[in-house]
N, C-alpha and C positions, 0 to 999 in steps of 0.2 A: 352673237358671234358664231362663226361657223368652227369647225373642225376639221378642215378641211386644209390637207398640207401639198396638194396639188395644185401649185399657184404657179399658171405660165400668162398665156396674154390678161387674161383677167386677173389683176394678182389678187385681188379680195373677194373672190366670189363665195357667195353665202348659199346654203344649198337651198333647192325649190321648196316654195312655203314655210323659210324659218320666219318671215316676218308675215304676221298673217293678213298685214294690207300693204300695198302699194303707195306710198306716200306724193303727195303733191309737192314743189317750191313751197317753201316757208322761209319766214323771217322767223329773226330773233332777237331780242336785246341783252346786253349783259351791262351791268350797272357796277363802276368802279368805285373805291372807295371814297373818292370823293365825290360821288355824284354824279358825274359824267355817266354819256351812256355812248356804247360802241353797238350798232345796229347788224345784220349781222344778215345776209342772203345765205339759204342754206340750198342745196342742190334737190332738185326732186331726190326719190329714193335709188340708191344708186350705187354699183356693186363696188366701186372704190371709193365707197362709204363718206364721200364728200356730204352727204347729207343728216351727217349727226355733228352735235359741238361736241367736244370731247370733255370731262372733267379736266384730265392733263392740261387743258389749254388756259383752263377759266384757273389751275393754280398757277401756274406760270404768269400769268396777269397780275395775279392778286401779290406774289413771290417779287416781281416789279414790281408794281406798284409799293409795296411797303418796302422796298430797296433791300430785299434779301436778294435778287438777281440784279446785278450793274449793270446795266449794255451804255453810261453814258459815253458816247465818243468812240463807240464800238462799232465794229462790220460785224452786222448778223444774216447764218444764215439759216432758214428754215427748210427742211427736207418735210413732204408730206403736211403742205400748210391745213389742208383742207378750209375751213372758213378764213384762216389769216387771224384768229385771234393772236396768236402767240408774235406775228410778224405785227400785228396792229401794234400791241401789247409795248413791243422793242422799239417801234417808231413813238411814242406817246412818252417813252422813257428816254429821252433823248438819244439814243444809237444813231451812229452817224452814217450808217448804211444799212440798208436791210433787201434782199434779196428772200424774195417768196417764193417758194417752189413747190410743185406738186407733180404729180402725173401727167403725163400731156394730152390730156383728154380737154376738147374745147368745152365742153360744157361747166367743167372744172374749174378749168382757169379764168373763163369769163367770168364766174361768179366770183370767183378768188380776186379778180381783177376790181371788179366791182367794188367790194366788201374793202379794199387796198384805198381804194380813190377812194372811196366816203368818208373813211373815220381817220386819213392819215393828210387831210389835205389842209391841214393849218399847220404842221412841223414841219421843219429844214430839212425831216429826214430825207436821204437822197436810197429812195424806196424802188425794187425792181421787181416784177412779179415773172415768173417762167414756167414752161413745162420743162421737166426733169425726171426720167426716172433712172432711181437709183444703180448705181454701179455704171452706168452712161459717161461719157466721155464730159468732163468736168472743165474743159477750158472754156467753154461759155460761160460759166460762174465765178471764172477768176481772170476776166479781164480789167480788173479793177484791183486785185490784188487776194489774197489770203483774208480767213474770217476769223475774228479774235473770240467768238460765241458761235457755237452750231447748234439748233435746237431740235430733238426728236420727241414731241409730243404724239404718245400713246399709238404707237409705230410700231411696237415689237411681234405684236398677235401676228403680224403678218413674220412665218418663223422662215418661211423659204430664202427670203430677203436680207436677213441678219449679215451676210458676208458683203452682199451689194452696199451695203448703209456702211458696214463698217469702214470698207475702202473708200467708198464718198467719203466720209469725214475724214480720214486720213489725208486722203490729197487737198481738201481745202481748209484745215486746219492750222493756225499759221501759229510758230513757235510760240509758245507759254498762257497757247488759246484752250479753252474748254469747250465740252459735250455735254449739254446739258438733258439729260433726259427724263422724262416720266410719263409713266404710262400705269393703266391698271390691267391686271388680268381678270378680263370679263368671262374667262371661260376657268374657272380655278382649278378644273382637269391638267389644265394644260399649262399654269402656271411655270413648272419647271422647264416647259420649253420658250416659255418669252423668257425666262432667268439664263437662259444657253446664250443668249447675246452676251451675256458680261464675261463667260467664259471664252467663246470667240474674241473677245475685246484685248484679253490678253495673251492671246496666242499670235505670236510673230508672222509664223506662214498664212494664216490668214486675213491681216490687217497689210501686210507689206513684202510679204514674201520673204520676211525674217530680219528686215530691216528695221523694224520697230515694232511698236504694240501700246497699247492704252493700258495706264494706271486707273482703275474704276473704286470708286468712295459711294457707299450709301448714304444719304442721308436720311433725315428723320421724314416718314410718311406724312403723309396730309389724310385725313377720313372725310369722305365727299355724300354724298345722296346716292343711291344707287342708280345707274344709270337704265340697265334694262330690269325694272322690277319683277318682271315674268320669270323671266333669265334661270336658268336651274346654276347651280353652284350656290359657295359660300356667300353670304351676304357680305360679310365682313371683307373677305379678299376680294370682291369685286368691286366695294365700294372705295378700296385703297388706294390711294396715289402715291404709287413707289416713285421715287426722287433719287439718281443718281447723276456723279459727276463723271468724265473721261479725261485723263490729259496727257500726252502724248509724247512717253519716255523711249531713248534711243536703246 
């Protein structure tokens, strides 16, 4: 993960040589508790990091899966899907809408699209996949209505963007809906600046322009395998899967 807090067209750019190879397309599988397996296209290597699975996403599976997360009968939507595990995840849980969104980069989305039709094509769910970037005009994603579950998996490193995400979920957020988010901080320098989203979250002028604001709940961590083992920082905090709620008081 880079360091880097100058995020304009590129929002994720990682600086030159932090990865010391260029990665090809890969597959992936991820193996749910009962068995099943969700197969998974990952993007060559690629600087809005559609080509990593995130830990965040494989808990939010497992969090569905064992019915600590409901989406059943649910509109969900996902900001920043990257493989679509977590929009997989919400289609396999019965959710009765699911709306996948990412960056609108075609190579992105075709893979996102992809990884969508494979593993979602025996459920009712009524599944939609898009380019979207955050803080972007939102009535393409509410032609259908408001989202009763909005998911941000492992989304916050990117710190520039905190105010764009937050106003996203605000305007498709539909009354006594939640934000479900988790993410680790792979860079544990910088910890305290992915933790500034929760404080934005409850700051009026910047969620609504003082019209409202998010009530934010920690819940209890998940501890996962570390993702980048080279990685400098804490092992410990890198390998954490911080888990919080959002829900959206007047």
């Amino acid at each position: 993960m880079s360091d880097s807090e100058e995020i304009a067209v590129d929002l994720f750019q990682e600086p030159d040589g932090y990865f010391k190879e260029r990665k090809a397309a890969s597959q992936t599988m991820v193996e749910r508790g009962n068995g099943e397996k969700i197969v998974l296209d990952l993007a060559p290597e690629h600087s809005l990091w559609g080509h990593v699975l995130w830990n965040a996403s494989r808990v939010i599976l497992n969090q569905m899966d064992e019915g600590i997360i409901d989406v059943r009968g649910k509109r969900v939507l996902e900001l920043g899907s990257g493989a679509g595990l977590a929009s997989i995840a919400s289609c396999l849980n019965g959710a009765a809408a699911v709306y996948a969104t990412d960056y609108p980069d075609e190579e992105l989305i075709e893979r996102l699209q992809t990884n969508i039709n494979r593993n979602t094509k025996d459920t009712a769910c009524d599944v939609h996949v898009a380019g979207f970037a955050w803080g972007s005009d939102t009535a393409p994603l509410l032609a259908d209505g408001l989202f009763d579950v909005i998911i941000l998996s492992d989304l916050l490193f990117n710190h520039s963007q905190h105010g764009a995400l937050l106003r996203t979920c605000r305007e498709c957020l539909a009354p006594g809906g939640v934000v479900r988010v988790a993410f680790s901080s792979h860079r544990p320098w910088l910890q305290h600046k992915d933790l500034a989203f929760f404080d934005l979250a409850v700051d009026r002028t910047v969620v609504s322009n003082g019209e409202c604001c998010f009530a934010v709940t920690e819940l209890d961590p998940v501890r996962m395998p570390v993702m980048f083992e080279e990685d400098p920082g804490d092992i410990e905090i890198r390998r954490t899967v911080k888990i919080y709620i959002m829900e959206l008081v007047e």
